[in-house]
N, C-alpha and C positions, 0 to 999 in steps of 0.2 A: 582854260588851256589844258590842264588836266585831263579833266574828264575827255576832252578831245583825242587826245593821244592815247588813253584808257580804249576809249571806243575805234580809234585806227590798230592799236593793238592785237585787238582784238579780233578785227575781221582779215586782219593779216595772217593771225595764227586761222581762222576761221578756214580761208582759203588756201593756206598752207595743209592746212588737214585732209582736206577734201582731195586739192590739186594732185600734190606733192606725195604726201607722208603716206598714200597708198602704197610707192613703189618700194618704200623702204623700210620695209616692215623684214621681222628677222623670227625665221619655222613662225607665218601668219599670226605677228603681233606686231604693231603699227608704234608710233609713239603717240601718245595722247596730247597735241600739243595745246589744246583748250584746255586740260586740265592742268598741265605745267604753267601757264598763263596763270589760272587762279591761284594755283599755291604761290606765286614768286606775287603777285599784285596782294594778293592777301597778308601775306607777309612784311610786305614794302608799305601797306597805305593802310592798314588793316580793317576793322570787320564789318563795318559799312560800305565801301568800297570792293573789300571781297566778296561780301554776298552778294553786291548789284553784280560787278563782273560774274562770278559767278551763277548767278540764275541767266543773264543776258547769254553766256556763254554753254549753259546747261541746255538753254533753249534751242541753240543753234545745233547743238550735237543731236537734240530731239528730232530735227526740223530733216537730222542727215541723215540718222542710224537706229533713232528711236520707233518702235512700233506704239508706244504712249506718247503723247506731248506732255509733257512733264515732267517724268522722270527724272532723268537727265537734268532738266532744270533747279527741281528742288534738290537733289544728294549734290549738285555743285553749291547752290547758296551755300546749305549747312555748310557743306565741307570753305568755302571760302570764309564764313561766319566764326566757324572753329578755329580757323589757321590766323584768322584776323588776330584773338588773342595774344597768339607771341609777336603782337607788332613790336611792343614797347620791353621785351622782356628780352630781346636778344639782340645782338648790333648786325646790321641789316648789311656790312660789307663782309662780314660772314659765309662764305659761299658755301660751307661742308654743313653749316646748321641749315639752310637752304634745301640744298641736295637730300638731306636725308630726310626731313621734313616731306618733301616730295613724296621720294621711296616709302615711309611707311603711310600718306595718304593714300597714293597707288595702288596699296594692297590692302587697303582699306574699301578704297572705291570700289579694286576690283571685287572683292566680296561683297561689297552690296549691293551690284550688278547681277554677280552671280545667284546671289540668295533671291535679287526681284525677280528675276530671269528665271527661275526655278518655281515659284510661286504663282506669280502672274501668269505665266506664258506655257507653263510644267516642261520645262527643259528636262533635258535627263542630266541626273549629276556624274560626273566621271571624275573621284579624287584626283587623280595621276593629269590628267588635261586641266582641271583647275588649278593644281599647284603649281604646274610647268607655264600655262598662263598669267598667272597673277604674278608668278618671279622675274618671268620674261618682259611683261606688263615695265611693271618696276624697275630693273636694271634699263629700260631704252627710256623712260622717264625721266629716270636721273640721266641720262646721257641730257636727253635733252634739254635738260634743267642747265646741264654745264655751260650749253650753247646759248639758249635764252635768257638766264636768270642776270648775266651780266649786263644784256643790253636794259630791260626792265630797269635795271639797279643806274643806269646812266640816267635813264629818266627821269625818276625817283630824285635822284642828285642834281639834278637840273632843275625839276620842280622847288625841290626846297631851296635852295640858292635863290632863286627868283623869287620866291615867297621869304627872304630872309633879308635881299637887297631891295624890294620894292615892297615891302610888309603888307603882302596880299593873302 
């Protein structure tokens, strides 16, 4: 049943991304809602789980916006892999460890977007367009994080209740 709601999750935020979150993007920066997904699932069920979401979810950003298929896939695993870590190390009703967790993944990603995107592709680099990016990036992340991370966090609560009343 998990895994079920894992993968409607996810193609919610999927189609959310795609549909929706173009029109509400703020000076041409969208919210990452595929990547808020992995950091709140990674954090909530953590590092096996965050990296399947994570690659699953890395792939579909590939499939939208990537010129490699790839990409996108592997820097989410890692990053859901990594974030899996503080599963057991911080209390999960926590929203500001969440949110901030988010924020500096964010600008995380976005630098190693930027750096692949510079390499791979030889973008030109523009200090002032990459910092105003990546902060921008980041603050509507965490917006978004506020708005998602509580429904995620119902689930999560619902899972383990049921895994605790029916010891599955």
């Amino acid at each position: 049943m998990r895994n079920v709601k894992l993968v409607l999750i996810v193609i919610i935020a999927y189609v959310l991304q795609t549909v929706i979150v173009p029109d509400l993007n703020i000076c041409g920066v969208a919210p990452n809602l595929l990547l808020v997904v992995v950091c709140s699932v990674s954090f909530l069920f953590g590092s096996t789980i965050g990296g399947t979401v994570g690659f699953f979810s890395g792939l579909l950003l590939d499939f939208n916006q990537g010129r490699a298929i790839g990409l996108y896939a592997f820097l989410c695993m890692y990053i859901g892999m990594a974030l899996g870590q503080f599963n057991k190390r911080f209390f999960k009703d926590n929203y500001i460890v969440a949110i901030a967790i988010t924020g500096v993944v964010t600008v995380f990603y976005e630098i190693l977007v930027y750096i692949f995107g510079a390499l791979v592709y030889f973008q030109e680099f523009d200090f002032f367009n990459f910092f105003t990016t990546v902060m921008l990036a980041a603050l509507v992340n965490v917006i978004a994080t506020i708005i998602v991370y509580p429904f995620i966090l119902k689930i999560n609560i619902g899972i383990e209740l049921n895994k605790n009343i029916f010891g599955k």
